[in-house]
VEXLOFI-841558 format. One record per residue (C-alpha): residue in one letter; x, y, z; residue number from 0. Coordinates in Angstrom, 3 decimals, always signed. Layout:
<pt aa="A" px="X" py="Y" pz="Z" i="NUM"/>
...
***
This chain:
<pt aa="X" px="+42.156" py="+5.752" pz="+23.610" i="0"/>
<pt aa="X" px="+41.937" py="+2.504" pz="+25.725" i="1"/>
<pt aa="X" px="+43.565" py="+3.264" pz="+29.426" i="2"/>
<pt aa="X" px="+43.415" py="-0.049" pz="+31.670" i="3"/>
<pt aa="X" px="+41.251" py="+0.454" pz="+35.029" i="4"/>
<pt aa="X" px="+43.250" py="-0.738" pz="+38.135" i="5"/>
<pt aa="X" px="+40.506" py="-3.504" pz="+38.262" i="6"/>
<pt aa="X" px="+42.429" py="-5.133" pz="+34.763" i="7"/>
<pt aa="X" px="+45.604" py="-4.716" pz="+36.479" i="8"/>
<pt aa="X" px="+46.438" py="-8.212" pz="+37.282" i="9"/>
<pt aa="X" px="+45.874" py="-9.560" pz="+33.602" i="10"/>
<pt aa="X" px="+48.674" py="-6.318" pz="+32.684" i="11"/>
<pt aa="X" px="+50.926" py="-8.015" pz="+35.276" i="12"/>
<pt aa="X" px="+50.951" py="-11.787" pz="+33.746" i="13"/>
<pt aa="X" px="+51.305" py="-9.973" pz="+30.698" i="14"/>
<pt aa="X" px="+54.778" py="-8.631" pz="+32.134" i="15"/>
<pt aa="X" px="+55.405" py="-11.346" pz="+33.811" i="16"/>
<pt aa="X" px="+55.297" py="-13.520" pz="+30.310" i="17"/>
<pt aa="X" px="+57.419" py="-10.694" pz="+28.874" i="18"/>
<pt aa="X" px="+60.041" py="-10.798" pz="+30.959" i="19"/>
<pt aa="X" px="+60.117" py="-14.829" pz="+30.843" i="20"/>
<pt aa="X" px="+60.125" py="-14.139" pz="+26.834" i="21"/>
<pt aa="X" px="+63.189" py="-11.770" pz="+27.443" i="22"/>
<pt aa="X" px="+65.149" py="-14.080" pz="+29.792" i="23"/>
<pt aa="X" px="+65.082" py="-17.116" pz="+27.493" i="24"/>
<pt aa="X" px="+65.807" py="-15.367" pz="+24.550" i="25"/>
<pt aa="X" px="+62.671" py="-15.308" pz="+22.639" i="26"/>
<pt aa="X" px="+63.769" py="-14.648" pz="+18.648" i="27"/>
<pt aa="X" px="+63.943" py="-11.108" pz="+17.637" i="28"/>
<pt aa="X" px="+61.082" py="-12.102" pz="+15.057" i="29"/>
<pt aa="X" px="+58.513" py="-11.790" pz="+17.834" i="30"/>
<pt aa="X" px="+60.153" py="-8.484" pz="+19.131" i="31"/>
<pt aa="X" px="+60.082" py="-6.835" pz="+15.541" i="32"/>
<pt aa="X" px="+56.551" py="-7.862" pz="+14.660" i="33"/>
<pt aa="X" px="+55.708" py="-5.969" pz="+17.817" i="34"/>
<pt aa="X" px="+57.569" py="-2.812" pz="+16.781" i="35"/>
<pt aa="X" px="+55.324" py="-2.989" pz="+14.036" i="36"/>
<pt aa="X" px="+52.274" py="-3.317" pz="+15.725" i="37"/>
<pt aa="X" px="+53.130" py="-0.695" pz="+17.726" i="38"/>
<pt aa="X" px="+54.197" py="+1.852" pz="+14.697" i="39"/>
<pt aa="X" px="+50.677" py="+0.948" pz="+13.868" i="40"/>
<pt aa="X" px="+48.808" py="+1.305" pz="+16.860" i="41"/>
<pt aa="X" px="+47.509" py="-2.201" pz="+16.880" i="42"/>
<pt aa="X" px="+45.881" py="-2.531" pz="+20.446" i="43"/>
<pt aa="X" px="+45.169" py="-6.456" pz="+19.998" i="44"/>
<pt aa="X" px="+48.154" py="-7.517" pz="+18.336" i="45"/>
<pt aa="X" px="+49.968" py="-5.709" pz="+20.803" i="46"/>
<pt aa="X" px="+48.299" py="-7.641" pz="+23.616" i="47"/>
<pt aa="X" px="+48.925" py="-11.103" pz="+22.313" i="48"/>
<pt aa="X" px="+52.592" py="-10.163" pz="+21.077" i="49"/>
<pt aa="X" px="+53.650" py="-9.464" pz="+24.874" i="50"/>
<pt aa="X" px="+51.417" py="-12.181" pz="+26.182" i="51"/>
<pt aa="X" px="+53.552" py="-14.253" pz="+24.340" i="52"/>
<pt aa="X" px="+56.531" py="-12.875" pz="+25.233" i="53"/>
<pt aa="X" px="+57.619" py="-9.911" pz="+22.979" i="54"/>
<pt aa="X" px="+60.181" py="-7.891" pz="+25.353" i="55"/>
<pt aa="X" px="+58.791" py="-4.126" pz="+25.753" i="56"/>
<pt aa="X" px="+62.087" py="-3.166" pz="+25.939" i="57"/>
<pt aa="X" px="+63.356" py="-4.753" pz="+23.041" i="58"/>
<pt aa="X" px="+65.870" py="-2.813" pz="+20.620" i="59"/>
<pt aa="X" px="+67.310" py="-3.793" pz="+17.562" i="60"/>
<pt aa="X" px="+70.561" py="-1.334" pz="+17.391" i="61"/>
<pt aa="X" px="+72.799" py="+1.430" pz="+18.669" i="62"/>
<pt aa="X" px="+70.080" py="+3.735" pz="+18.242" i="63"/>
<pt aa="X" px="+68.563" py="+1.685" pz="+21.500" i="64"/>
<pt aa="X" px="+64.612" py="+2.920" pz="+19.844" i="65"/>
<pt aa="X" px="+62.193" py="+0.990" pz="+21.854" i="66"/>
<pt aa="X" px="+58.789" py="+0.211" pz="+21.565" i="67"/>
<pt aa="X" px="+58.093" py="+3.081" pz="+23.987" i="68"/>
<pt aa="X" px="+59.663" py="+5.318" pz="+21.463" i="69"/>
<pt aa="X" px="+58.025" py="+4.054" pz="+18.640" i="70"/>
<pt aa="X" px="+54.931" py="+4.462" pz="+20.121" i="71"/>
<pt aa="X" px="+55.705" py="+8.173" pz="+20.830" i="72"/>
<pt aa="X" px="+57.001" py="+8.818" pz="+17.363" i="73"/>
<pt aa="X" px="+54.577" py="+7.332" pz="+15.395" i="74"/>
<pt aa="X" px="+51.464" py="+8.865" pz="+17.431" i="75"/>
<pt aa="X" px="+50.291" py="+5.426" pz="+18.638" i="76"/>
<pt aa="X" px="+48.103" py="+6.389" pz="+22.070" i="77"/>
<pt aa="X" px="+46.349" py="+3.116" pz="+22.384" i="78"/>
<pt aa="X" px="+49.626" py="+0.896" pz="+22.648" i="79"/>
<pt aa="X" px="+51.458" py="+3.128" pz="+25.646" i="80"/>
<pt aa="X" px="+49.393" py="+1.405" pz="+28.500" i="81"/>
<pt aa="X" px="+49.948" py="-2.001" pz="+27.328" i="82"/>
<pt aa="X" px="+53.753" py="-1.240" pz="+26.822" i="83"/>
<pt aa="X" px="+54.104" py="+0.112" pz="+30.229" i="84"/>
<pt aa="X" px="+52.059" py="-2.696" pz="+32.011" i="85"/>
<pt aa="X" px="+54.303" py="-5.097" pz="+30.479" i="86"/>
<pt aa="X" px="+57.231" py="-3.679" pz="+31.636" i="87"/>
<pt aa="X" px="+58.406" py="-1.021" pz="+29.032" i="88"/>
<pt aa="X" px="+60.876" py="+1.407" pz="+30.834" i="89"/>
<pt aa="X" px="+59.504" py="+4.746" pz="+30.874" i="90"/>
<pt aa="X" px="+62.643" py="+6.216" pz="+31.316" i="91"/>
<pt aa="X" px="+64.446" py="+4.300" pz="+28.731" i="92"/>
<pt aa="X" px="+66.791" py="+6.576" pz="+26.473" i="93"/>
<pt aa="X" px="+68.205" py="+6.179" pz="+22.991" i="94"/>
<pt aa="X" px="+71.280" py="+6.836" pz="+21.708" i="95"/>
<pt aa="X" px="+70.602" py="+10.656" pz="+21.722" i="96"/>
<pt aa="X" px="+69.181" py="+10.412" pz="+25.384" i="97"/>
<pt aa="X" px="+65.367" py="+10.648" pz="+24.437" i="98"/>
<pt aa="X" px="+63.089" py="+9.392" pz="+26.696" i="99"/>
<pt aa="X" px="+59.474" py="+8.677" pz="+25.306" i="100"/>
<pt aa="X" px="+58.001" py="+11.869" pz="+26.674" i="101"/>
<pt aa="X" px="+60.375" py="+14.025" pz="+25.023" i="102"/>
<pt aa="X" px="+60.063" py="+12.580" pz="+21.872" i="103"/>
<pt aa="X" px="+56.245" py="+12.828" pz="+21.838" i="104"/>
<pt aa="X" px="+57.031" py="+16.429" pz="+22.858" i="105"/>
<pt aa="X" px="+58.706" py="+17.104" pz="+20.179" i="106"/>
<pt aa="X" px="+56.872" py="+15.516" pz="+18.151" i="107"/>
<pt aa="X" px="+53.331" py="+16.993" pz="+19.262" i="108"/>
<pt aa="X" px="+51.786" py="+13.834" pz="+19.776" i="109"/>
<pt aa="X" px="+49.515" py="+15.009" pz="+22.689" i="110"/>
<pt aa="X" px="+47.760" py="+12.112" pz="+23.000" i="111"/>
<pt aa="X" px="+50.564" py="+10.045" pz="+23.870" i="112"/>
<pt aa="X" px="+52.436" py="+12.563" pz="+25.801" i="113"/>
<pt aa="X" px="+49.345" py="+12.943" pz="+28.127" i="114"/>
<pt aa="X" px="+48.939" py="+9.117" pz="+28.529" i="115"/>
<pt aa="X" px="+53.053" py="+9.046" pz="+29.304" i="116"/>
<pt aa="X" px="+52.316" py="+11.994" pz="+31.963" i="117"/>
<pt aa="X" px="+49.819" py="+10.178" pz="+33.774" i="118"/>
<pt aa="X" px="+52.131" py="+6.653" pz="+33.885" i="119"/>
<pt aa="X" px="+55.299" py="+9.440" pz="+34.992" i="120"/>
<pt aa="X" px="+53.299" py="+11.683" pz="+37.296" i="121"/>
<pt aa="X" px="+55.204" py="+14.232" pz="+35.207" i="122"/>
<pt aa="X" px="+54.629" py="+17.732" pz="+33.101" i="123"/>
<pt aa="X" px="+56.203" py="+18.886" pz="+30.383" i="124"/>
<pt aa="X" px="+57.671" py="+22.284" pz="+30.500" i="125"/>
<pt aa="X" px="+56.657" py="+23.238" pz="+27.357" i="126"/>
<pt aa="X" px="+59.303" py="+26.123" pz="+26.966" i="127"/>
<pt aa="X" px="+62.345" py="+23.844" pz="+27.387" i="128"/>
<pt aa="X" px="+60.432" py="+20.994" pz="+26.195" i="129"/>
<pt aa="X" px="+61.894" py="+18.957" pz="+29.337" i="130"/>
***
């Protein structure tokens, strides 16, 4: 699983900052779905260069409001989280159904992701309520 060191911060923070220039001019939702995609497939690298060239992490394509976040979580894709959340993916982001990505990787048993979500939320899962 790759986790960024603080020391790679800064090249995680022009990566948001390109995202969120991506998002405010209205970057086609082509970009955005090849990066759902590549996260459903845990592709580290074609992750990276998606959002440095300005896939939203936030993107959604419906009602169901399912963002990469909560693709990542649902398909068991560890090695994308970090990048997501360094580029701006709200952790707290729900769907429709008020998921967040932690309780859907909960749910789900993905333990790899939910432990990389835990250490970006500073959170634990009560794993009796599942909350």
């Amino acid at each position: 699983m790759l986790i960024p060191s603080l020391q790679s911060l800064p090249k995680y923070a022009m990566i948001a900052c390109k995202s969120r220039i991506g998002a405010e001019h209205g970057v086609n939702s082509k970009i955005n779905k090849e990066l759902l995609d590549a996260v459903i497939g845990n592709h580290f690298h074609t992750v990276k260069r998606l959002l440095e060239n300005g896939a939203d992490p936030n993107y959604f394509e419906d009602e169901a409001q399912i963002r990469p976040l909560h693709f990542a979580a649902l398909y068991n894709s560890p090695d994308v989280v970090p990048l997501l959340i360094m580029a701006g993916a709200d952790l707290n982001a729900t769907t429709e159904y008020d998921d967040t990505p932690l309780m859907i990787a909960k749910r789900h048993e993905h333990q790899e992701v939910l432990e990389v979500l835990q250490r970006f939320c500073g959170v634990k899962v009560n794993h009796e309520t599942q909350q």
